[in-house]
C-alpha positions in Angstrom: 210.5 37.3 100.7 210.9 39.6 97.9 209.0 37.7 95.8 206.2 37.2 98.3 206.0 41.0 98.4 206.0 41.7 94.7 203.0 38.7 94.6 201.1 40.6 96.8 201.5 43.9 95.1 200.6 42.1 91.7 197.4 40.4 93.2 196.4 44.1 95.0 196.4 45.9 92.0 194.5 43.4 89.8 191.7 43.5 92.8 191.3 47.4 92.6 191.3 47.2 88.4 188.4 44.8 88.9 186.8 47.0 91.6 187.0 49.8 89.1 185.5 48.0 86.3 182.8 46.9 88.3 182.1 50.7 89.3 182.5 51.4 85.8 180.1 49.1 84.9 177.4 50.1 87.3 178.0 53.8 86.5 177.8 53.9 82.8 175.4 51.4 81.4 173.9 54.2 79.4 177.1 54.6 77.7 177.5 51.0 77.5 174.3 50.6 75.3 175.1 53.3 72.8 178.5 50.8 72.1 176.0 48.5 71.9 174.2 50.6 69.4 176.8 51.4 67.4 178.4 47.9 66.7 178.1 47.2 62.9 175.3 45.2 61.4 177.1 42.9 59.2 174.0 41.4 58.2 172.9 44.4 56.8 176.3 46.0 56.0 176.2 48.0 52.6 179.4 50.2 51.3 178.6 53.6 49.4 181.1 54.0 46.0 181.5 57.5 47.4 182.8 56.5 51.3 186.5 56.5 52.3 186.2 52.7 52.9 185.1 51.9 49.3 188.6 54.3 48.0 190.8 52.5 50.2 189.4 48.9 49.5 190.2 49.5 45.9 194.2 51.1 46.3 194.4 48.1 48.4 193.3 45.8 45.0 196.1 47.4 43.4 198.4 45.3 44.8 197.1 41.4 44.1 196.4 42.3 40.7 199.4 43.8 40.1 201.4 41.0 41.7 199.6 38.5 39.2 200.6 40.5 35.9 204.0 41.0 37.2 204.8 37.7 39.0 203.0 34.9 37.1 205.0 35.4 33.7 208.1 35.9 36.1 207.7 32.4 37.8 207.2 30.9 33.8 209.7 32.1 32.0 212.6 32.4 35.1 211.7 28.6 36.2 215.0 29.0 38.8 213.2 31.8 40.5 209.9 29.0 40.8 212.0 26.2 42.0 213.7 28.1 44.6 210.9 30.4 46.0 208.0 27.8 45.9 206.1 27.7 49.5 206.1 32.0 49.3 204.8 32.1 45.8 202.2 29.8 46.7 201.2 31.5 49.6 201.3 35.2 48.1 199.0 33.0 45.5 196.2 32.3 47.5 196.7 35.4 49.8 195.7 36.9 46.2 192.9 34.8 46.0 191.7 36.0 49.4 191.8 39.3 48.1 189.7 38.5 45.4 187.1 36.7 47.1 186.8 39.4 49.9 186.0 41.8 46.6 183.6 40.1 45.5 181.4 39.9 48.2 181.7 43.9 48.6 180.6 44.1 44.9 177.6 42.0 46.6 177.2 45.0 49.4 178.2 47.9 46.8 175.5 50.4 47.0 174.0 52.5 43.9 172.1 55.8 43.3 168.9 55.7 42.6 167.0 59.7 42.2 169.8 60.7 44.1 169.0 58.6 47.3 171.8 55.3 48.2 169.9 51.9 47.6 170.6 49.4 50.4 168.2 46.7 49.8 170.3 43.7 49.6 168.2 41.8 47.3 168.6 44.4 44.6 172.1 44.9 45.4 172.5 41.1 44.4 170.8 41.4 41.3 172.4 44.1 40.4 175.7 43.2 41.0 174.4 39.6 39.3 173.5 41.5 35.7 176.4 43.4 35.3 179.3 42.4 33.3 181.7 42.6 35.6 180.1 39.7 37.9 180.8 37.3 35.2 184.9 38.7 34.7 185.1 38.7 38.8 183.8 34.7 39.0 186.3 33.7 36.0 189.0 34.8 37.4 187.9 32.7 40.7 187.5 29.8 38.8 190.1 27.3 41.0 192.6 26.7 38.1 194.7 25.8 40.2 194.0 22.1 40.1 195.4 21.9 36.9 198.5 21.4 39.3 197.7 17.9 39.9 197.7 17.3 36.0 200.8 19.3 34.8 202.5 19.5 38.2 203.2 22.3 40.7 205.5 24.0 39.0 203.1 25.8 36.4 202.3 29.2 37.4 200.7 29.7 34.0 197.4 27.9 35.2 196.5 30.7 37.5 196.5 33.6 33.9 192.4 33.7 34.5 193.8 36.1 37.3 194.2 38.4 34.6 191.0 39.3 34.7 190.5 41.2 37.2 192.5 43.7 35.9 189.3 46.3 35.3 189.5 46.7 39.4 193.1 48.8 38.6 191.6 50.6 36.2 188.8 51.7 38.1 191.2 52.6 41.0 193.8 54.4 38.9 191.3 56.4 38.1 189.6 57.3 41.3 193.4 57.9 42.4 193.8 60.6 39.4 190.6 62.4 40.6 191.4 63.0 44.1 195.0 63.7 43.9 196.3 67.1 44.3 198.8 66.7 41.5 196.8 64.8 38.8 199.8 65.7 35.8 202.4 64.1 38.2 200.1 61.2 38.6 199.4 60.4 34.8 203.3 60.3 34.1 203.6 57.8 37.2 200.9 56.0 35.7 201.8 55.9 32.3 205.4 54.8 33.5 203.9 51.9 35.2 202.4 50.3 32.0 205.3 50.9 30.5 207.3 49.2 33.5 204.9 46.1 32.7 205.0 45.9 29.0 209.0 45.7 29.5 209.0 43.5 32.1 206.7 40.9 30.2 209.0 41.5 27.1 212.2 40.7 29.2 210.6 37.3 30.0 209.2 36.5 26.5 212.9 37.6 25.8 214.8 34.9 27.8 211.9 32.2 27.1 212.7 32.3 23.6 216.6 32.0 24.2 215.8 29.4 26.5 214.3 27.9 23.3 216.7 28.5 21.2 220.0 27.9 23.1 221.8 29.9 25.5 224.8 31.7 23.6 223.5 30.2 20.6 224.2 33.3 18.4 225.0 36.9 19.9 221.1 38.2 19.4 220.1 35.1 22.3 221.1 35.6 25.7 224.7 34.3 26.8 225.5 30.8 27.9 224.2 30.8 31.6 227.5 28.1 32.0 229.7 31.5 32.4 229.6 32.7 35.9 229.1 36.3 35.2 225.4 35.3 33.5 224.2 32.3 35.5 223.1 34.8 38.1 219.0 34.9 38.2 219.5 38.9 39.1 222.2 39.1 36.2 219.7 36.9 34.1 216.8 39.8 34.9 218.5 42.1 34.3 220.2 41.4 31.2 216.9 40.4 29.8 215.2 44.0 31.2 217.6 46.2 29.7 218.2 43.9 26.2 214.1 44.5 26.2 214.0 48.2 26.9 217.2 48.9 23.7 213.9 47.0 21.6 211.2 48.9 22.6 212.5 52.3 22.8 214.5 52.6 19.5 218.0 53.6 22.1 221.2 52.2 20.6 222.1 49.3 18.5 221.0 46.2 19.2 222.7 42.4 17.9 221.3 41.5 13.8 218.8 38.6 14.4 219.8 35.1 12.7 216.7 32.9 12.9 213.2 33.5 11.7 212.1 33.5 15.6 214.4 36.3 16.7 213.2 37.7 13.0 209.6 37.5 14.4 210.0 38.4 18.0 212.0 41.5 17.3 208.9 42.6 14.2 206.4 42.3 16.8 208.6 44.2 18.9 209.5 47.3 16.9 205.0 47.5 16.2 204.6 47.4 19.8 207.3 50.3 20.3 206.0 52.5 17.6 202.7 52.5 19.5 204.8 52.7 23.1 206.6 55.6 21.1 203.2 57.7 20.2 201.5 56.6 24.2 204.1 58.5 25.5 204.6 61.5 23.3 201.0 61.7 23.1 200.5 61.4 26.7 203.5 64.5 27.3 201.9 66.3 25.2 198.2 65.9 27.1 200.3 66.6 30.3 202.3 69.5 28.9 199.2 71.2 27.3 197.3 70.4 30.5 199.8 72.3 32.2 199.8 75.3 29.8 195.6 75.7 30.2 196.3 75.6 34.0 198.5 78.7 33.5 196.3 80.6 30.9 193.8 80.5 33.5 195.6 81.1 36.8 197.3 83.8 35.0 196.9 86.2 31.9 198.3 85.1 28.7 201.7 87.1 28.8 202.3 86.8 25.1 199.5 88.1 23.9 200.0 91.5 26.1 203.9 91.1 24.8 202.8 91.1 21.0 200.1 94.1 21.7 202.8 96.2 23.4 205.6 95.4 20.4 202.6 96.5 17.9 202.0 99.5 19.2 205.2 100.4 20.1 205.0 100.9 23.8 208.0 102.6 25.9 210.4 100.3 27.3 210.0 101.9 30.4 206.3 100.7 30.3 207.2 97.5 28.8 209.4 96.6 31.6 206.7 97.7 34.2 204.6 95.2 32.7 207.1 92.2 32.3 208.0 93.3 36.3 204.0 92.6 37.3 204.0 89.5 35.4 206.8 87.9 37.0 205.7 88.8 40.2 202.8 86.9 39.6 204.1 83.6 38.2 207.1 83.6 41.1 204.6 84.4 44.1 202.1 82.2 42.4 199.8 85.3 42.5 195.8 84.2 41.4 194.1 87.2 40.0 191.2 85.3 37.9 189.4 83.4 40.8 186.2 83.8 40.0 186.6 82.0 36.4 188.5 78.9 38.0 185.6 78.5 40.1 182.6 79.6 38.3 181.7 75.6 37.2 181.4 75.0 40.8 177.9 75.3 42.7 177.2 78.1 44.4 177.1 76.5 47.5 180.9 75.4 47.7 181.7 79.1 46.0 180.5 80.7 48.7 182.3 77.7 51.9 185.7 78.3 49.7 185.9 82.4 49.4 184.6 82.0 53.0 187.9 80.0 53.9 189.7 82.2 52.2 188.6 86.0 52.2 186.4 86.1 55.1 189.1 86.6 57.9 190.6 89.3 55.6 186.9 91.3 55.6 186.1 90.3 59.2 189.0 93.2 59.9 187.2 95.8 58.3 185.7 98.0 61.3 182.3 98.9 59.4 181.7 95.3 58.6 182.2 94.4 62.1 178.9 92.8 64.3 177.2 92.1 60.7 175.1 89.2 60.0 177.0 86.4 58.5 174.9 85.9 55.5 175.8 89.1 54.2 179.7 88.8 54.9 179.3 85.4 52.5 177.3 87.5 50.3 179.9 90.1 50.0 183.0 87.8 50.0 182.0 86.3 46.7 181.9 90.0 45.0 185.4 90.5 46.1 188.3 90.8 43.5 192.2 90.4 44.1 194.0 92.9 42.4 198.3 93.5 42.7 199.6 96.9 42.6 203.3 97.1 41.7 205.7 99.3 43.8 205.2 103.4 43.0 201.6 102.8 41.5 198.6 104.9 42.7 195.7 103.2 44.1 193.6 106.0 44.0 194.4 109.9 43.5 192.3 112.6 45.6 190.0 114.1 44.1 188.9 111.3 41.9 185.2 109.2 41.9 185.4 106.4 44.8 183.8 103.2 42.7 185.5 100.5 44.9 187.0 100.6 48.4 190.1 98.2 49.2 191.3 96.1 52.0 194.8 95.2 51.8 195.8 91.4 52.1 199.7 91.7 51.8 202.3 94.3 51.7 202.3 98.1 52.9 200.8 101.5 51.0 201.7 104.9 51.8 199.4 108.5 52.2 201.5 110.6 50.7 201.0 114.8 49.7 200.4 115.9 46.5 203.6 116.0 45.6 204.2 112.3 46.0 206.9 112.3 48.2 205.7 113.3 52.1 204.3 110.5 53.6 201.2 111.0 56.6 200.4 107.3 57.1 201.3 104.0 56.1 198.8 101.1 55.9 199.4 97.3 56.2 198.3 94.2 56.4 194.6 94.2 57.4 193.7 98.2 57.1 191.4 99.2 54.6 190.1 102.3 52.7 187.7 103.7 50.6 184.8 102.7 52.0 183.3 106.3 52.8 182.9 107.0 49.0 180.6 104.2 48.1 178.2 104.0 51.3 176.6 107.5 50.0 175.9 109.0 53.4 174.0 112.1 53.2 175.9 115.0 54.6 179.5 113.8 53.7 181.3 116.8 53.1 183.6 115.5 50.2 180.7 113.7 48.4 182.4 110.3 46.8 185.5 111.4 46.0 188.8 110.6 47.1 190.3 112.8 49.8 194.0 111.5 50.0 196.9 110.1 47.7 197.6 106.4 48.5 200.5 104.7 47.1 202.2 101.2 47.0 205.0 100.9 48.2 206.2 97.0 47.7 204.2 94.7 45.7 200.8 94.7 47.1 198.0 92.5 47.2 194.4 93.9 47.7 190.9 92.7 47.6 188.5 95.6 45.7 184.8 95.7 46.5 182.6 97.8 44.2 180.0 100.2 44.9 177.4 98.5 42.8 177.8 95.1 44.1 177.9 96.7 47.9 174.4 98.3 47.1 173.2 95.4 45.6 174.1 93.2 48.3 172.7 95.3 50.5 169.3 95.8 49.2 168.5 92.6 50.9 169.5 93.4 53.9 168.3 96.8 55.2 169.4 96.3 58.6 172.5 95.9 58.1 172.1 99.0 55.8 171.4 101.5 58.3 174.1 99.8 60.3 176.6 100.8 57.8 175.7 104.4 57.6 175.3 105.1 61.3 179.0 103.3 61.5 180.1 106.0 58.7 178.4 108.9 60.1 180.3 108.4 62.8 183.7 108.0 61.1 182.9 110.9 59.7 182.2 112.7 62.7 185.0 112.1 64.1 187.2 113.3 60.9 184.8 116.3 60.8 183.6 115.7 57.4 180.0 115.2 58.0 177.7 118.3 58.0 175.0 118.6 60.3 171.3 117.9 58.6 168.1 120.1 59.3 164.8 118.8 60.5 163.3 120.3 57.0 165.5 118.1 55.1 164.7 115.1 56.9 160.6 116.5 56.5 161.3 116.6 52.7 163.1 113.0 52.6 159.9 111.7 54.5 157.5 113.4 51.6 159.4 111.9 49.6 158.8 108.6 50.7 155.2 109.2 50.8 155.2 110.0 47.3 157.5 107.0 46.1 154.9 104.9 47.8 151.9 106.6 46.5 153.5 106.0 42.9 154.2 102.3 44.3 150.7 102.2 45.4 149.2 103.8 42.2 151.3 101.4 39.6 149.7 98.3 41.5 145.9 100.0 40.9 146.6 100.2 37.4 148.0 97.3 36.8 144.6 95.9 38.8 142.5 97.9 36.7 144.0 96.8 33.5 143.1 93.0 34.4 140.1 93.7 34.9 139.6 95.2 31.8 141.0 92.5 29.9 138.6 90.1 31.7 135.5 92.0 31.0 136.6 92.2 27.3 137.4 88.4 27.4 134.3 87.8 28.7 132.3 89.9 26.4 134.0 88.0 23.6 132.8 84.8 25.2 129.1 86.1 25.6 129.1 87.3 21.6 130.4 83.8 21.0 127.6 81.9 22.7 125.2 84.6 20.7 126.3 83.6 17.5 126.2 79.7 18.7 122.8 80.4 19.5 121.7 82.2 16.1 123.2 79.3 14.3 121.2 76.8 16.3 118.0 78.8 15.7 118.4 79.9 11.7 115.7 76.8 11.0 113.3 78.4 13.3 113.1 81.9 12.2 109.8 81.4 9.6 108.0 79.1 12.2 108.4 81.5 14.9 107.8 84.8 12.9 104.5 82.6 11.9 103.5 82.4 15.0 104.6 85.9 15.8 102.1 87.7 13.0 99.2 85.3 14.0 99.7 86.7 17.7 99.7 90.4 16.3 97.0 89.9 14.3 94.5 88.4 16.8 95.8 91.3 19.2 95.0 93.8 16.7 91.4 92.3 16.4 90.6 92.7 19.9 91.6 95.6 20.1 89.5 96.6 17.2 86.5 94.7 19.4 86.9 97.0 22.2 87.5 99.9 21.0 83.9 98.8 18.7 82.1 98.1 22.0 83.3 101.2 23.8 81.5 103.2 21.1 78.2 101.2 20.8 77.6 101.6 24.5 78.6 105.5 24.5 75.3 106.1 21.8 73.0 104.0 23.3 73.8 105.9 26.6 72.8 109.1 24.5 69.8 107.6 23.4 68.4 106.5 26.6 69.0 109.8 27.5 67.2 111.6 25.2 64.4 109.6 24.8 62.9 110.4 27.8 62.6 114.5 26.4 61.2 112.6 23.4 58.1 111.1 24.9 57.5 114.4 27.5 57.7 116.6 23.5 55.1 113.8 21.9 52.7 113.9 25.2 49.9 111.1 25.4 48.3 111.9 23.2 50.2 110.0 20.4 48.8 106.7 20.5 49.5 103.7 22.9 50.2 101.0 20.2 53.3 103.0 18.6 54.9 103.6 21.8 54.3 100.1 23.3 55.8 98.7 19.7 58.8 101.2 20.2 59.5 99.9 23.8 59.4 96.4 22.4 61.6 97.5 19.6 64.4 98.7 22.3 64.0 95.8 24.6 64.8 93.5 21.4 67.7 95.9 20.9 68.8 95.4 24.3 68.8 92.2 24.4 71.0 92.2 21.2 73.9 94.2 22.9 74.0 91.8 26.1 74.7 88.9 23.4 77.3 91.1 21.9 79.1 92.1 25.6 78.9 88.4 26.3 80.4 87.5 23.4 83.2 90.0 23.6 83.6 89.3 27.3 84.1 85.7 26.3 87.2 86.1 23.8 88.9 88.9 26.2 88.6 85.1 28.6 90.2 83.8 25.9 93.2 86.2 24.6 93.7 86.1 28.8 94.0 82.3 29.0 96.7 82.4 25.6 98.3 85.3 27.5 99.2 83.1 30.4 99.7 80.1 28.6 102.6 81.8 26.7 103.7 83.3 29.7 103.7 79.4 31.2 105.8 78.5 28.3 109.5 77.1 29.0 112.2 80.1 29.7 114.1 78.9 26.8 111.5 79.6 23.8 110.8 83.0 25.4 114.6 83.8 25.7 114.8 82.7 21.9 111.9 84.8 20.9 113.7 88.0 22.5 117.0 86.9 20.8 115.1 86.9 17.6 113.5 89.9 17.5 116.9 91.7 18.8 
């Protein structure tokens, strides 16, 4: 019966999980389609070098290559271990080879740069990939050795050493590793110790190969007979061999004389390779050491050098120890007062996102920077400098010039009397002061100077802000500007250090105003005026220029046209000549006709018929004579009229070059 029931209760519950699937189902297919959506393309699947996946995939290839270098010359030269261990070195073998294949189809779907934009056409990724020298290293060392076993039998590991060369993989990750650690010193030593861990162990087994050669407790230099019980031990074997290797390589304590030319040779080749073990590692403490040493020099200032200055000029102990004291608080405490030159070689950009992190919740307290935009509370956290005050030392003194205000970080400050003793207030963690004195507000009855005595008491940590980068910063904002000084005036109306302001003043300050921009105004018109001078000269230049083109063009033309010139004055000066002839001639005869008439009346009739009919025939020939002449004059006027307009009909050009000549 019990079983019945718990059947029932088993098939009950299943039912209502597939009823709520099926409700599931019908109420979020939109959900269901952006799963669908964001299922991985592995057709189109590319890696970027810079991704999380492409790091881990290559710490991961630490491991296969570094079982090859360490295991394959084990298994050769300790054949016990190879007998004994067979079926799980052969499948750690080809486990390897997994590994290996699987990187190179990523190097197939590794993505590049290209102007700054990740390339993830396959087809070029292929090519790529296919050109580059490490394609033809990755294929060698996939070339299937192995069936070499079927030829020298299973139990030679040595066939698989193409493996080797794949070793460019660890270097490539080693070194990614040593860029992204935190602790990059630590990690060279590790690494260094590692090669050296490697060069040993493939000396150990070279080591018992050759006394394998030789004979077992042949001579004391060989390893012992492995018939005694205390060596026949593989881990005794290893072990024996590691350390024998590692008195060799390191020049530590006294090793057995060689006896035969091989342990002659083997032992040569040993001391070169320690000599240049020797200088790796000195040289590589020393990189770490100095490393070190820069890191300090620019975390903190060079202690020495202030040391030696103080000795030279023969400073006070008392002073001297004040300065050792603020030195050592900095090293212990781990106290950065140089910020800005550690990160100066980074962009702007991340500047600005790390002294965010940092110093922004520390300015965010300040009341007068409270409710202001963002932009300028970045802009003013990069102008910010740490500074430590030991305990007893003055921040600031009243009566002196306010440059900077201060915000404290860490520790606690005191306003004490003048006498340096009576304390009023005492400021911690997140107050601030100073900041009157550098906002310049008009009516500020103590102008920019300090109006109390401030103290550290403890070791104290401040950030200082200057005036000048404050009004800098600020220029570009003139919102938050006024902002500032309204929130001053009324700190300083409720201190009672502002003085009222008259309506004249505020009359004068808006003259003055009008005047700045009238100069503004004025300095643009002349710069205006002065370009367009320096165009109208330019283009006069240009104009004398084509002028002179122009008179060079023309120098063969001057005697034709001054030719023609003379012949037109001439003929005009003839003309005139004609009229002014003709105007005269018809004047007299004018005259004559009019006086004739009193003639005849003063002769009477009784002159004779014949001499006046042979005078009137004498006139009328006379007549006759002058009408010939007007026509003829009448005629060339026609003429100099018809030139006229057939010079003015002439083509722009030669007229333009006639003016150009006689100017």
């Amino acid at each position: 019966m019990n079983t019945n029931r718990w059947a029932r209760l088993f098939v009950w519950q299943r039912m209502n999980k597939n009823d709520e699937g099926k409700e599931n189902k019908e109420q979020n297919p939109k959900e269901k389609k952006k799963e669908e959506t964001t299922k991985i393309n592995w057709k189109e699947w590319v890696t970027d070098p810079s991704e999380e996946f492409y790091y881990t995939w290559l710490q991961i290839m630490i491991l296969p290559i570094c079982y090859n270098w360490v295991i394959i010359i084990f298994r050769t030269c300790f054949y016990a271990i190879e007998e004994k261990f067979l079926a799980v070195w052969l499948t750690l073998d080809y486990i390897c080879d997994l590994f290996f294949v699987l990187d190179t189809v990523i190097g197939f779907r590794t993505g590049f740069l290209e102007q700054g934009i990740l390339v993830r056409d396959l087809s070029i990724l292929k090519t790529r990939y296919q050109r580059s020298p490490r394609f033809k290293w990755d294929i060698a060392s996939l070339l299937p050795t192995d069936l070499l076993y079927l030829k020298l039998g299973i139990h030679t590991p040595l066939v698989r050493v193409n493996r080797f060369l794949r070793t460019g993989r660890l270097n490539e990750a080693l070194d990614r590793m040593e860029t992204r650690t935190s602790y990059p010193n630590t990690f060279r030593v590790a690494k260094l110790m590692l090669y050296i861990f490697v060069l040993i162990h493939w000396n150990a087994c070279v080591y018992f190969s050759l006394s394998n050669y030789i004979g077992f407790g042949a001579d004391p230099w060989v390893y012992p007979n492995i018939s005694n019980p205390e060596f026949a031990s593989t881990r005794r074997q290893y072990f024996y061999c590691f350390w024998f290797s590692t008195l060799i390589l390191t020049t530590v304590g006294d090793t057995p004389t060689p006896e035969r030319e091989e342990e002659y040779l083997f032992l040569i080749a040993d001391m070169l390779i320690a000599v240049l073990v020797f200088a790796s590692v000195v040289g590589s403490m020393g990189d770490v050491i100095s490393s070190l040493r820069d890191r300090d020099n620019v975390f903190f200032p060079n202690h020495e050098l202030v040391k030696g200055y103080l000795r030279s000029r023969r400073i006070s102990k008392e002073l001297q120890k004040r300065v050792n004291d603020w030195y050592q608080h900095l090293h212990i405490n781990k106290k950065i007062t140089r910020e800005n030159e550690i990160l100066q070689h980074l962009p702007l950009t991340l500047q600005t996102a790390i002294a965010v992190s940092v110093h922004l919740p520390t300015l965010s307290k300040v009341t007068i920077f409270q409710n202001c935009e963002t932009s300028l509370l970045e802009q003013l956290v990069l102008k910010l400098t740490p500074q430590v005050y030991s305990p007893g030392e003055y921040v600031c003194k009243k009566g002196d010039v306010g440059h900077e205000m201060y915000i404290i970080k860490e520790g606690k400050l005191a306003v004490v009397a003048d006498d340096g003793v009576t304390q009023f207030a005492v400021l911690g963690d997140g107050n601030f002061f100073g900041e009157i004195s550098i906002l310049n507000i008009k009516g500020n009855k103590s102008g920019n100077r300090r109006t109390a005595n401030i103290r550290s008491i403890g070791h104290s940590d401040l950030f200082s802000l200057s005036k000048e980068d404050l009004t800098e910063t600020l220029l570009e904002y003139p919102a938050a500007k006024r902002l500032l000084e309204e929130k001053g005036r009324q700190i300083l109306t409720k201190m009672g250090m502002l003085e009222e302001t008259d309506e004249a003043e505020g009359e004068v300050e808006k003259t003055e105003d009008k005047v700045k921009r009238l100069e503004a105004s004025l300095e643009t018109l002349q710069t205006k005026l002065a370009r367009l001078i320096a165009e109208l000269e330019s283009t006069a230049r240009k104009m004398m220029q084509r002028v002179e083109q122009l008179e060079l063009q023309t120098e063969g033309w001057e005697g034709i046209v001054a030719e023609g010139a003379q012949g037109e004055i001439e003929e005009r000066e003839k003309v005139k000549e004609r009229e002014i002839g003709d105007g005269k001639g018809e004047g007299e005869e004018e005259k004559e006709d009019e006086e004739e008439p009193i003639v005849e009346g003063e002769r009477g009739e009784g002159d004779g018929g014949e001499e006046c009919l042979g005078e009137k025939e004498k006139k009328v020939g006379g007549n006759e004579k002058r009408v010939k002449e007007k026509k003829e004059t009448g005629e060339e006027l026609i003429k100099t009229e018809t030139e006229d307009q057939e010079r003015d009909e002439r083509p722009v050009s030669t007229t333009l070059l006639h003016r150009v000549l006689l100017w």
